[in-house]
C-alpha positions in Angstrom: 1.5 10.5 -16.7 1.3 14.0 -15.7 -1.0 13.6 -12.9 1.1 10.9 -11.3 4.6 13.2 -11.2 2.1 15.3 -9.8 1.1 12.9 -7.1 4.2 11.8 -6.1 5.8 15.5 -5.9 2.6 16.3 -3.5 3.6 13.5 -1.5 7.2 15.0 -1.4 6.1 18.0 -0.4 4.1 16.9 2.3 7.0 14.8 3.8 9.3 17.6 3.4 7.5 20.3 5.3 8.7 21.2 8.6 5.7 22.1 11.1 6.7 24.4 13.8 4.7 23.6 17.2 1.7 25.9 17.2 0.8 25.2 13.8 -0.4 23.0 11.2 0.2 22.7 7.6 -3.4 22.1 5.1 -3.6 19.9 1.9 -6.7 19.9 0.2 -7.7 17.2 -2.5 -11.0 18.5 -3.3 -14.0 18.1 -2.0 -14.2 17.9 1.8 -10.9 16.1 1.6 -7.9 17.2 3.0 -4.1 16.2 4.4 -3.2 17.9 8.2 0.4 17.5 9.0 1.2 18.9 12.7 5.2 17.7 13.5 5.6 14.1 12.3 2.2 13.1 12.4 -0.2 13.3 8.9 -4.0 13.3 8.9 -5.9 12.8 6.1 -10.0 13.7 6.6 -12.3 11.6 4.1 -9.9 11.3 1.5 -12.1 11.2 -1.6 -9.7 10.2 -5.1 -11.9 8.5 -7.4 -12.8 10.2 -10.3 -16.2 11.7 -10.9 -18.1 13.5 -13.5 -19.0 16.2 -11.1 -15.7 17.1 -9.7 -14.7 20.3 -10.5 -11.2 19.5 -10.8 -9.3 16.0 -10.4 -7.5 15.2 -7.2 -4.0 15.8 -7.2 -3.0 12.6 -5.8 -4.0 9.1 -7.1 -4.9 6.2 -3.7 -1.3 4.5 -4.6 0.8 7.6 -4.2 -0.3 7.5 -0.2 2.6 6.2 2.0 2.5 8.7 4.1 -0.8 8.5 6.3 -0.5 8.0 10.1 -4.5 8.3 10.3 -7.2 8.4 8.7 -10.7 10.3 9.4 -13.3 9.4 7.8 -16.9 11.4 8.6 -20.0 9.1 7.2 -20.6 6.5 4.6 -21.2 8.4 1.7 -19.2 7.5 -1.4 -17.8 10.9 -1.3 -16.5 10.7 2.3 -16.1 7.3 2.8 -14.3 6.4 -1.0 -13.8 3.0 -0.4 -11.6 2.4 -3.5 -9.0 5.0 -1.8 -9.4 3.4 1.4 -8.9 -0.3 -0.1 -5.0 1.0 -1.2 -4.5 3.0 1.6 -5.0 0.1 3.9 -2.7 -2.0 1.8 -0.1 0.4 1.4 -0.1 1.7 5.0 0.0 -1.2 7.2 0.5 1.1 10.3 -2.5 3.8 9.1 -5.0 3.9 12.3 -8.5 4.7 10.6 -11.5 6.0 12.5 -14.9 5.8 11.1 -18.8 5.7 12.7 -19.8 2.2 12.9 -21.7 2.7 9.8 -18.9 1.9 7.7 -17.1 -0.7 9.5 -18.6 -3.6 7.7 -18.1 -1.9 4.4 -14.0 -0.8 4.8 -13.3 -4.6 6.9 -14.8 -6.0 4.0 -12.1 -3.9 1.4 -8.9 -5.2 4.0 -9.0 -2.6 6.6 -7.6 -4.9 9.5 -9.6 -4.8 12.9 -6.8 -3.6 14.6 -6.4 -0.8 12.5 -9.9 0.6 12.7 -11.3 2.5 15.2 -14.7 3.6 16.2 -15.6 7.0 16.2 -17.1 7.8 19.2 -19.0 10.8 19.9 -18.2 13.0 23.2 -14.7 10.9 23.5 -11.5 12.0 23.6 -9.2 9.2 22.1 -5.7 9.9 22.7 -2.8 8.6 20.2 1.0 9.4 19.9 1.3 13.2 20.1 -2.7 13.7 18.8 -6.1 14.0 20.6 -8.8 13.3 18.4 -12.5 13.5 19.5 -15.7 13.0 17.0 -18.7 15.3 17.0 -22.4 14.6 15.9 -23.2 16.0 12.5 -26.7 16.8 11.1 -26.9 15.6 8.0 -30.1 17.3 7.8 -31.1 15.8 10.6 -28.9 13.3 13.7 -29.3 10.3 13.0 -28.2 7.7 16.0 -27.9 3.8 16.4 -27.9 2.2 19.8 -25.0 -0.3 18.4 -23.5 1.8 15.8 -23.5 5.2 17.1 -24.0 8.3 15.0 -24.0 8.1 11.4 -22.4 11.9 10.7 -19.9 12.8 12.6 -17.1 15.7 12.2 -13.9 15.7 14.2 -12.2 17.9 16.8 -8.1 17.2 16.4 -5.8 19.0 18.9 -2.6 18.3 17.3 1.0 20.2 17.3 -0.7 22.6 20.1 -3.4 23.4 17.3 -7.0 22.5 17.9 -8.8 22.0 14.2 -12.8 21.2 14.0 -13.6 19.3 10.7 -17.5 19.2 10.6 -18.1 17.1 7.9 -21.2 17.3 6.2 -23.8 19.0 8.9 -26.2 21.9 9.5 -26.0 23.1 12.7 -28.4 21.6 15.6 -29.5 22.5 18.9 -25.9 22.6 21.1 -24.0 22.1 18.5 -22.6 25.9 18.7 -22.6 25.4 22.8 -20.2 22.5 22.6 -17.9 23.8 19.5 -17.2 26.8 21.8 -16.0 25.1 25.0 -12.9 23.3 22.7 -11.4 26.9 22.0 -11.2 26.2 18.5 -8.1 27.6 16.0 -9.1 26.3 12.7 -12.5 25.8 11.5 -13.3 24.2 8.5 -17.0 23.9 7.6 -19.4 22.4 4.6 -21.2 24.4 2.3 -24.0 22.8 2.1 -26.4 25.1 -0.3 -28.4 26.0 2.9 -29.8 29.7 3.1 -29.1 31.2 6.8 -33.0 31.0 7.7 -32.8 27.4 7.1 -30.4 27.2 9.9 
């Protein structure tokens, strides 16, 4: 019972906090997961609630308590990224929730009741353009690119210019040839980047 007071006073927290333009407010709920609120409009990035073993803490919100998602980012198909028991309720409970994903995991979230016209592709190099948000997906190494004529890139992290903030969420990568090049152009404010147990000469 304790955790769900506590998910439902996150929730009001979020609601409740005013975002002045040029900034962004940052939730995290473990993992790579995490909520970014910028004026009216909430993002949540791989939202990962389902308990595990290996967590290091629980998350502080439970899929049920979400109501208040106007996107959702999701980087690969991993269970960790892609949790598709969270994403099940989310699409339930959120019948206006746009959620962007690589093509990898479209078969798997239409199959849990994400609607077609609420899922997006996630394509890489393309600036997709929503009410009051830019969002434009990058390739991630997951050690390595991997790339599907039909499907598109498997990894992927996401550049989000929102509330005059522009934030990079890599996802789960290493970098790769241009990958530094490319990052650099967008004149990015916030980074937030893996770790990924790499050593800097296996970069």
């Amino acid at each position: 019972m304790a955790r769900q007071r506590f998910g439902a006073d996150f929730i009001h927290e979020m609601n409740n906090t005013r975002v002045p333009y040029g900034m962004l407010a940052i939730w995290f709920l473990g993992q790579e997961s995490v909520v970014v609120k910028g004026g009216d409009t909430t993002v949540y990035i791989d939202p990962y609630l389902s308990e595990n073993p290996k967590r290091t803490f629980s998350a502080p919100i439970q899929p049920e308590h979400i109501t208040n998602a106007t996107y959702c980012l999701i980087t690969h198909d991993h269970l960790d990224h892609l949790d598709l028991a969270t994403v099940s309720v989310m699409g339930r409970n959120n019948a206006g929730t746009l959620f962007m994903a690589p093509g990898y995991c479209h078969a798997e979230m239409l199959n849990r009741g994400i609607s077609h016209e609420q899922l997006l592709l996630a394509r890489t190099g393309e600036w997709w353009e929503g009410s009051n948000i830019h969002i434009k997906a990058v390739p991630a190494a997951h050690e390595e690119l991997e790339y599907d004529a039909e499907l598109g890139h498997r990894y992927v992290g996401y550049i989000i210019k929102l509330n005059g903030v522009t934030l990079y969420h890599a996802g789960d990568t290493i970098i790769y040839p241009g990958l530094v090049v490319s990052l650099k152009e967008e004149a990015i404010d916030i980074g937030m980047l893996p770790i990924n147990g790499k050593t800097p000469s296996d970069l």
